[in-house]
C-alpha positions in Angstrom: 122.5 97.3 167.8 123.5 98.7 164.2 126.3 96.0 164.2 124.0 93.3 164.9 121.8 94.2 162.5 124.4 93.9 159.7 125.8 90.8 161.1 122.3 89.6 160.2 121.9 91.4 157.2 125.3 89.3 155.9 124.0 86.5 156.9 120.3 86.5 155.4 122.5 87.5 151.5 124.6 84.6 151.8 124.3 82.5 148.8 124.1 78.7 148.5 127.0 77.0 146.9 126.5 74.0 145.1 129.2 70.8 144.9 129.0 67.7 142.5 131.2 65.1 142.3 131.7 61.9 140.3 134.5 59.6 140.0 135.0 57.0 137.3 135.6 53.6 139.3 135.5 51.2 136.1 135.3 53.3 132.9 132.8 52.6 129.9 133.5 50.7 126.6 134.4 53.7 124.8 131.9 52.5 121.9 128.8 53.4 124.4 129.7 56.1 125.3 127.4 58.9 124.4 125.9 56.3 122.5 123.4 54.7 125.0 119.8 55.2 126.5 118.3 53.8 130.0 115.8 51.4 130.3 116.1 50.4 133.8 117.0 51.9 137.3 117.0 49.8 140.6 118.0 51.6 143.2 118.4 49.6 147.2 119.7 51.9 150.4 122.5 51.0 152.0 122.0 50.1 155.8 124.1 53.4 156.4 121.9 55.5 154.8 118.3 53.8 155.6 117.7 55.9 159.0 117.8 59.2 156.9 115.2 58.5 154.6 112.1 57.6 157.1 111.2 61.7 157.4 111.7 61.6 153.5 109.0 59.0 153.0 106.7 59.9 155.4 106.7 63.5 153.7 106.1 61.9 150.4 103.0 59.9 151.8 101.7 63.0 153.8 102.3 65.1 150.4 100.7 62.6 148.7 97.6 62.2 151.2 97.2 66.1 150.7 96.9 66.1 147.2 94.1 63.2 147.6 95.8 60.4 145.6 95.8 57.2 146.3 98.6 55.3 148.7 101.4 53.8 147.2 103.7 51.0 148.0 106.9 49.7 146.3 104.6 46.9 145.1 102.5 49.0 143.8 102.3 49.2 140.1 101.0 52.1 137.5 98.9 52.0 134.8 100.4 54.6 133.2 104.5 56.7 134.0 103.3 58.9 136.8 103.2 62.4 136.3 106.6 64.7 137.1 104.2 66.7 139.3 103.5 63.4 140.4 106.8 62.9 141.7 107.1 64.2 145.1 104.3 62.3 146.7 105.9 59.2 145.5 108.1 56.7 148.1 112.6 57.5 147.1 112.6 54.0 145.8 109.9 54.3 142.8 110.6 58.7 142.3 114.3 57.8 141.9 113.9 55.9 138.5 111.8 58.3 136.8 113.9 61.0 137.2 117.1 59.4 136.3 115.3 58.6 133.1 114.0 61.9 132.4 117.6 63.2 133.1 119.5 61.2 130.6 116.9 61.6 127.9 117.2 65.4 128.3 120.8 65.2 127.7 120.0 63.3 124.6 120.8 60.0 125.8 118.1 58.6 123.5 120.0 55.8 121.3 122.4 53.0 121.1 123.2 50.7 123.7 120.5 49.9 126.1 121.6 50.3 129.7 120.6 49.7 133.1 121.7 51.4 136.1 121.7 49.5 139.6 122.3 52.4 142.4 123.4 51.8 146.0 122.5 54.6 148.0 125.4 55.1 151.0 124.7 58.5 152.0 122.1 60.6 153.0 122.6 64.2 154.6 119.8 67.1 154.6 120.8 70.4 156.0 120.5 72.2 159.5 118.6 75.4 159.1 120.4 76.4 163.0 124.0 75.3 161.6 123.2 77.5 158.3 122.3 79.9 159.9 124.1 80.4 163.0 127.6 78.5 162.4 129.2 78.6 159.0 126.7 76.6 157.0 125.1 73.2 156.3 124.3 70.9 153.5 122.0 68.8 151.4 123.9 65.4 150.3 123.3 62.6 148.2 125.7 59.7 147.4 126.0 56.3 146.0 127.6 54.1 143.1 126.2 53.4 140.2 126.9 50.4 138.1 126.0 50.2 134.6 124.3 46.5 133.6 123.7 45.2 130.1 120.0 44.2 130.2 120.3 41.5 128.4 123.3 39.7 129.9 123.0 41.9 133.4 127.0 41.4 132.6 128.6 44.7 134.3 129.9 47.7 131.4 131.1 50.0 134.1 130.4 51.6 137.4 131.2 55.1 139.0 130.7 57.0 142.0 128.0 60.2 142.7 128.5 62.8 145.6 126.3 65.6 145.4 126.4 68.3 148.3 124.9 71.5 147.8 125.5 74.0 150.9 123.6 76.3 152.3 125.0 79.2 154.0 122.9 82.0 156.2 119.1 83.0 156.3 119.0 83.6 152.3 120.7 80.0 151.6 118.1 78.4 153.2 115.2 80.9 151.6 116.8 79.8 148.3 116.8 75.9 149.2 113.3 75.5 149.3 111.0 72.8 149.0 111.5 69.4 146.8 115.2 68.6 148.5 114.6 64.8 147.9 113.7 65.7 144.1 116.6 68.6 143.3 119.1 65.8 144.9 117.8 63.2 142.5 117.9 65.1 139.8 121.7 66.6 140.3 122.7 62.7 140.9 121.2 62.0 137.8 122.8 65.1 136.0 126.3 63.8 136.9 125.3 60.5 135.9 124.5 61.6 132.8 127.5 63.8 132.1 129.7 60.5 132.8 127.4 58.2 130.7 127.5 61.1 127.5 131.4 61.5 128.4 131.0 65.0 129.0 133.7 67.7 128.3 133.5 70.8 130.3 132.6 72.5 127.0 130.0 70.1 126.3 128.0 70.4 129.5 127.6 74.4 129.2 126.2 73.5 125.7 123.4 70.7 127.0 123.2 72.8 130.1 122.0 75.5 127.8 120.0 73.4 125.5 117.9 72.5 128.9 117.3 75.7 130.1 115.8 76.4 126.9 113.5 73.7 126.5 112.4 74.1 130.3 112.1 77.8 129.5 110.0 76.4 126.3 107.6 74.3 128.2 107.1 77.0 130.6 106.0 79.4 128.5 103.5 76.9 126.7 102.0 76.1 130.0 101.8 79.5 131.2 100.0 79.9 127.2 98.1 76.9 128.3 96.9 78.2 131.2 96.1 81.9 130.3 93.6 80.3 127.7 91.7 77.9 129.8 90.6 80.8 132.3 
C-alpha cells in the first residue's frame, strides 16, 4: 500500500516540460529584421488539422454564451479590438490575430517595415489527461508556417516554420496546465514568431523575456490597485 502511494505521490510532482521549435525556411532581408511591426494576420487550417479544432470552437462559443456576449462568426466584424479577456470566447480564426499582434508589439516590434503574416495551421494536438497520467506523459501542440507578406505588394520577404509542444507529465502536470490551452498555444507560437522576426539571440530573449514579466507584473499590480479602490 505504502509503495503505491509513492508511486502516486511521484506522479502527482511531476512537472510539465515545455518544447518550442522554429526553423528558418527562407530567411528575412536582414534590413527588417528587428526592424518591422505587424499589421495583418490571416491564419486558414489545414485539412489535417481541421477535425481538432471543432471541440476548441465549440468551447469558445459555450465560454462565450456563459459570459452573456453576443455570438460571433468569422464574418462578424468589431467596433472596437476586443478585449484580451475577451479572447477566449472568440472562434481560433479571429483570437489568433490578436494575439500574434499583442506578442510582437510586446517584444518591441513597433517600427519599420510593415508586415503581414499568412499562417497555415498543420497540426493540432491537445493532451490526454489518462496518457499523462498513467503512461509517461502527453502533450499540448501547435504547428504551422508562417510566411511573411509585404502589404503593399503581398510579394513574399520570408517564411519559417512554428512547432510548439508543451508536455505534460503525471497528476501535477496536468494541475499546472490549466485552462486557456487554445490561448497559451497561440501565444507561445507567437513568442517564437516573434523571436525569429526580432532575430533573437539566446541572450536577447532572457532580456525581453525579463522586460515582459515585468510589465505583466506592472499591470498586475495596477489592476489589483485598481480593484482594491473600487470596493
Amino acid at each position: 500500500m505504502l509503495k503505491a502511494v509513492f508511486a502516486l505521490a511521484l506522479v502527482a510532482i511531476a512537472m510539465p516540460v515545455d518544447a518550442k521549435q522554429r526553423r528558418v525556411v527562407e530567411p528575412l532581408p536582414a534590413e527588417i529584421v528587428n526592424n518591422n511591426h505587424v499589421v495583418a494576420v490571416t491564419v486558414s487550417i489545414s485539412p489535417l488539422a481541421q477535425e481538432k479544432f471543432v471541440k476548441f470552437e465549440e468551447k469558445a462559443a459555450e465560454k462565450r454564451a456563459a459570459a452573456g456576449l453576443q455570438p460571433v462568426t468569422l464574418e462578424t466584424t468589431f467596433d472596437t479590438r476586443p478585449n484580451e479577456d475577451e479572447y477566449a470566447t472568440l472562434p481560433f480564426q479571429t483570437m489568433f490575430p490578436l494575439v500574434m499582434q499583442d506578442v510582437t508589439r510586446e517584444w518591441g516590434l513597433t517600427g519599420g517595415q510593415p508586415v503581414k503574416l499568412v499562417v497555415t495551421i498543420d497540426t493540432l494536438k491537445t493532451a490526454s489527461a489518462a496518457m499523462a497520467i498513467l503512461v509517461s506523459g502527453s502533450s499540448d501542440q501547435l504547428a504551422g508556417i508562417v510566411e511573411v507578406v509585404d502589404p503593399a505588394t503581398n510579394a513574399s520577404l520570408g517564411s519559417f516554420y512554428v512547432d510548439v509542444v508543451n508536455s505534460h507529465s503525471g497528476w501535477g502536470g496536468m494541475l499546472m496546465r490549466g485552462g486557456g490551452v487554445r490561448e497559451k498555444l497561440v501565444e507561445e507560437f507567437g513568442l517564437e514568431s516573434a523571436r525569429i522576426l526580432a532575430g533573437s539571440t539566446k541572450k536577447d530573449l532572457k532580456a525581453r523575456q525579463k522586460q515582459r514579466e515585468k510589465a505583466a507584473k506592472a499591470r498586475a499590480e495596477g489592476s489589483d490597485t485598481t480593484g482594491a479602490g473600487g470596493q
